[in-house]
Short mmCIF file of the C-alpha atoms (twelve columns), coordinates in Angstrom:
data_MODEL
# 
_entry.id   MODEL 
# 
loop_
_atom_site.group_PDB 
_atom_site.id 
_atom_site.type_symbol 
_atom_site.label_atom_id 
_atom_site.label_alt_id 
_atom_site.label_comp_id 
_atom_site.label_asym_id 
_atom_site.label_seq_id 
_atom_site.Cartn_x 
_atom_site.Cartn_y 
_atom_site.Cartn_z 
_atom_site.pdbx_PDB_model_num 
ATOM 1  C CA . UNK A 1  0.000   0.000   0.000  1 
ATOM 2  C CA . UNK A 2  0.578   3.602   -0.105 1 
ATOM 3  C CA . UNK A 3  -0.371  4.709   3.262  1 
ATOM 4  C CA . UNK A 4  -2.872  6.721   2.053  1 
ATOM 5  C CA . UNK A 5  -7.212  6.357   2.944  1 
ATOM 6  C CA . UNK A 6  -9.629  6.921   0.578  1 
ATOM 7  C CA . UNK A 7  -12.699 8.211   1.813  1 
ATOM 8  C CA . UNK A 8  -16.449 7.873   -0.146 1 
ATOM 9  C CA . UNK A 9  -20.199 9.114   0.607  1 
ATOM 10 C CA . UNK A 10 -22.021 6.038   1.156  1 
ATOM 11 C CA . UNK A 11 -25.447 7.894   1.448  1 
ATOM 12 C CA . UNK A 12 -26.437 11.348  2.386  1 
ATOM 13 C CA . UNK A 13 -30.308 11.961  3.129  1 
ATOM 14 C CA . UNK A 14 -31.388 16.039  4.533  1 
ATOM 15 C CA . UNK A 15 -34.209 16.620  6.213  1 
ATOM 16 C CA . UNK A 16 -36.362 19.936  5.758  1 
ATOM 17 C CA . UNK A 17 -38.543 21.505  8.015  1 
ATOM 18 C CA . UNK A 18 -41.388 23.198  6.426  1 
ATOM 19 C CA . UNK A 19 -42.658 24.997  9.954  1 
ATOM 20 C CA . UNK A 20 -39.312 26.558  10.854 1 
ATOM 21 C CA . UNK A 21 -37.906 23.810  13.019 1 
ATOM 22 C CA . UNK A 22 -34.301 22.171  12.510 1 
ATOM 23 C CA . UNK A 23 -32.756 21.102  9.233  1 
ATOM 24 C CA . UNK A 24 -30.121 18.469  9.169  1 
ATOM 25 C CA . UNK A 25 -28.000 16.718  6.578  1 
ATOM 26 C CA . UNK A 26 -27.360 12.571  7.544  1 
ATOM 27 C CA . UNK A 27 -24.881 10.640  5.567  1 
ATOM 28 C CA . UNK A 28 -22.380 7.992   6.099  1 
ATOM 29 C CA . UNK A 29 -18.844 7.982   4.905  1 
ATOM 30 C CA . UNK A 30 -16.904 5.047   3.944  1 
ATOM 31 C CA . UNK A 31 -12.741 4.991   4.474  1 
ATOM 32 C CA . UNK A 32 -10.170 2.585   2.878  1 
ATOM 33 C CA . UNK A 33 -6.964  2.296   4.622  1 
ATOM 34 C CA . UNK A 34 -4.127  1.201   3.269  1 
ATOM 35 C CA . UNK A 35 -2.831  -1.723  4.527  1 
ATOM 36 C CA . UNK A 36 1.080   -2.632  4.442  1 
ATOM 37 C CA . UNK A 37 0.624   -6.145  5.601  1 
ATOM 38 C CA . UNK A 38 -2.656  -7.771  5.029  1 
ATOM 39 C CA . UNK A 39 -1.347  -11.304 5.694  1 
ATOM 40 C CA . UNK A 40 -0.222  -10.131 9.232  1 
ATOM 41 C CA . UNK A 41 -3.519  -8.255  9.602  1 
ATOM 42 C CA . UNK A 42 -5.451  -11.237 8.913  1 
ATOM 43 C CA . UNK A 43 -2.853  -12.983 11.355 1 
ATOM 44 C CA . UNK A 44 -3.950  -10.610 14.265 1 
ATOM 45 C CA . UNK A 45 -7.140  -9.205  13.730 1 
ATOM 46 C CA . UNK A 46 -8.842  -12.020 11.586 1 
ATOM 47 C CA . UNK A 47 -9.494  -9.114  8.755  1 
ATOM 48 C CA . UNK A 48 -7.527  -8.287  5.569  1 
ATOM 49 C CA . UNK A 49 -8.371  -4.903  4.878  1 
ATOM 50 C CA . UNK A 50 -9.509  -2.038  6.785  1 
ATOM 51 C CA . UNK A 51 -11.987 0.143   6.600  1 
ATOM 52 C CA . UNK A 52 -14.325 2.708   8.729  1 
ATOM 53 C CA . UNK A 53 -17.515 3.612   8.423  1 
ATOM 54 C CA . UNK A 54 -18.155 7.238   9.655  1 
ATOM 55 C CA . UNK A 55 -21.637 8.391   10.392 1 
ATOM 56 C CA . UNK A 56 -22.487 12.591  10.905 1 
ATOM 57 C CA . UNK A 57 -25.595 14.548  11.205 1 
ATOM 58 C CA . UNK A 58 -25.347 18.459  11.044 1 
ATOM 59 C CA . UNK A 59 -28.399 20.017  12.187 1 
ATOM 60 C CA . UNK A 60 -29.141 23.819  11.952 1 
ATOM 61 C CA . UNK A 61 -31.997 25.439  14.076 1 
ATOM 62 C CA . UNK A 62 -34.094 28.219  13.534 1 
ATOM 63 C CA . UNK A 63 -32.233 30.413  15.245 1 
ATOM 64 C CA . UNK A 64 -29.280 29.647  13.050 1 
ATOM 65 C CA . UNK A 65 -27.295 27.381  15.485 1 
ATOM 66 C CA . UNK A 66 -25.694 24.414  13.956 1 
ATOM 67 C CA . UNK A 67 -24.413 21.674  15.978 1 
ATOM 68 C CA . UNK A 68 -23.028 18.313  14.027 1 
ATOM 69 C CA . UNK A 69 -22.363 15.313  15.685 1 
ATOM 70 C CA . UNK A 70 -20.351 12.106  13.661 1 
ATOM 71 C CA . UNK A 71 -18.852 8.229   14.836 1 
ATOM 72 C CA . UNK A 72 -16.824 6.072   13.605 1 
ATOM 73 C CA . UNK A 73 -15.694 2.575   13.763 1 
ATOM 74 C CA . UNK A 74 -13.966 -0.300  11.741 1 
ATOM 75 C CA . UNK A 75 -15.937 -2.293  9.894  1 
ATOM 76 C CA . UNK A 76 -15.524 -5.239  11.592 1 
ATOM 77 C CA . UNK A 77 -17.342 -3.200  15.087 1 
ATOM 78 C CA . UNK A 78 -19.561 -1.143  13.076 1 
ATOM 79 C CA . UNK A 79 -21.161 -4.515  11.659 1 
ATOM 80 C CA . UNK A 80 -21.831 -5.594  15.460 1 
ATOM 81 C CA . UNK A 81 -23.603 -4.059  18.402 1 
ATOM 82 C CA . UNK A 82 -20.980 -1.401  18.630 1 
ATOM 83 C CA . UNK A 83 -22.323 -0.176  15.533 1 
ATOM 84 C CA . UNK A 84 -25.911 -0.395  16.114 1 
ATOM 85 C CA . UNK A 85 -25.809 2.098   19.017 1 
ATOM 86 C CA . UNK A 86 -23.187 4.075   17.142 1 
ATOM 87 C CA . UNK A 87 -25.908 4.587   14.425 1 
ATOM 88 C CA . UNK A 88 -28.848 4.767   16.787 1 
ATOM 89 C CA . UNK A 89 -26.531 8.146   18.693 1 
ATOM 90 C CA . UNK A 90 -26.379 9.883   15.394 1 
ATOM 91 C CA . UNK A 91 -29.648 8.817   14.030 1 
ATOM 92 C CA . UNK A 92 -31.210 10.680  16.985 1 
ATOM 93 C CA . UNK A 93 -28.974 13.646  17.950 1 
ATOM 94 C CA . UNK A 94 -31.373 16.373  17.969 1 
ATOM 95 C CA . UNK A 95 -31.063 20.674  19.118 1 
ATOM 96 C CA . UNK A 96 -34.223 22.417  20.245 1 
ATOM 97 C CA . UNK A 97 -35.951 24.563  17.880 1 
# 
């Protein structure tokens, strides 16, 4: 590898208000990391690649305050229960209106 990440938009989805409340913006982000070693990878961790999965939700109020809130894990956690309350966090950060 290079020891570089490349990083993707797996899905972005906003959310309007038509009565003045919040507006926010979900999407997930997907990261490949370079690996130097896969075989020794898949030695230690069971895995031959990496990547992360990133989920964010920026959400702007109606009086113009924007608060964003994003988590992250491997793909090998973010496929488990880790991940499932990772998304569930983001899925429901909210501000007051």
């Amino acid at each position: 590898g290079n020891g570089k990440a490349r990083t993707f938009v797996v899905s972005q989805t906003p959310a309007f208000s038509d009565s003045g409340g919040p507006v926010s913006l979900t999407f997930q982000l997907r990261t490949d990391i370079d690996v130097q070693k896969p075989e020794l990878l898949m030695e230690q961790e069971g895995v031959s690649e990496l990547v992360r999965f990133t989920d964010a939700k920026a959400t702007v109020n109606s009086k113009g305050d924007m608060l964003i809130i994003y988590a992250g894990a491997l793909n090998q956690y973010y496929q488990k229960e880790e991940g499932a309350m990772l998304r569930e966090s983001v899925r429901t950060f909210q501000i007051s209106t």
